[in-house]
C-alpha positions, 0 to 999 in steps of 0.5 A: 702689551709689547710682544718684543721688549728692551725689559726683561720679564723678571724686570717688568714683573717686579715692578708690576708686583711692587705696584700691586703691593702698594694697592693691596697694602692701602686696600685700594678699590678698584675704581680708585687704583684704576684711577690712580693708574691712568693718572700715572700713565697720564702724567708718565707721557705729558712729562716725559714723551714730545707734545706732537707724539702724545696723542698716538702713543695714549692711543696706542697704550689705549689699544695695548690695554683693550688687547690685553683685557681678558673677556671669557665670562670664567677670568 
């Protein structure tokens, strides 16, 4: 996402882990945990982010994703 960031790569790789272990240990499928994540990241920017800057920072989530997607046919 972010190319400077205040998390250190261990920090952020913890908890990324943690996550994937949860999803794996509920053998969740993919449109299910896909689902489930956008519903975090929804409620992670209503509950914690100000009404006037909602909309540019989902927009900004939304573009940090689509650069991050890997497309080669071989991924």
């Amino acid at each position: 996402m972010a190319i400077l960031s205040k998390y250190s790569n261990d920090e952020v790789e913890t908890l990324l882990n943690q996550l994937i272990l949860v999803l794996e240990k509920n053998e969740t499928p993919t449109d299910l945990a896909l689902m489930v994540l956008g519903n975090c990241a929804t409620d992670i920017i209503n509950r914690n982010v100000a009404p006037g800057s909602r909309k540019r920072l989902a927009e900004q989530f939304g573009q940090a994703l689509l650069a991050s997607i890997d497309t080669r046919a071989d991924a």
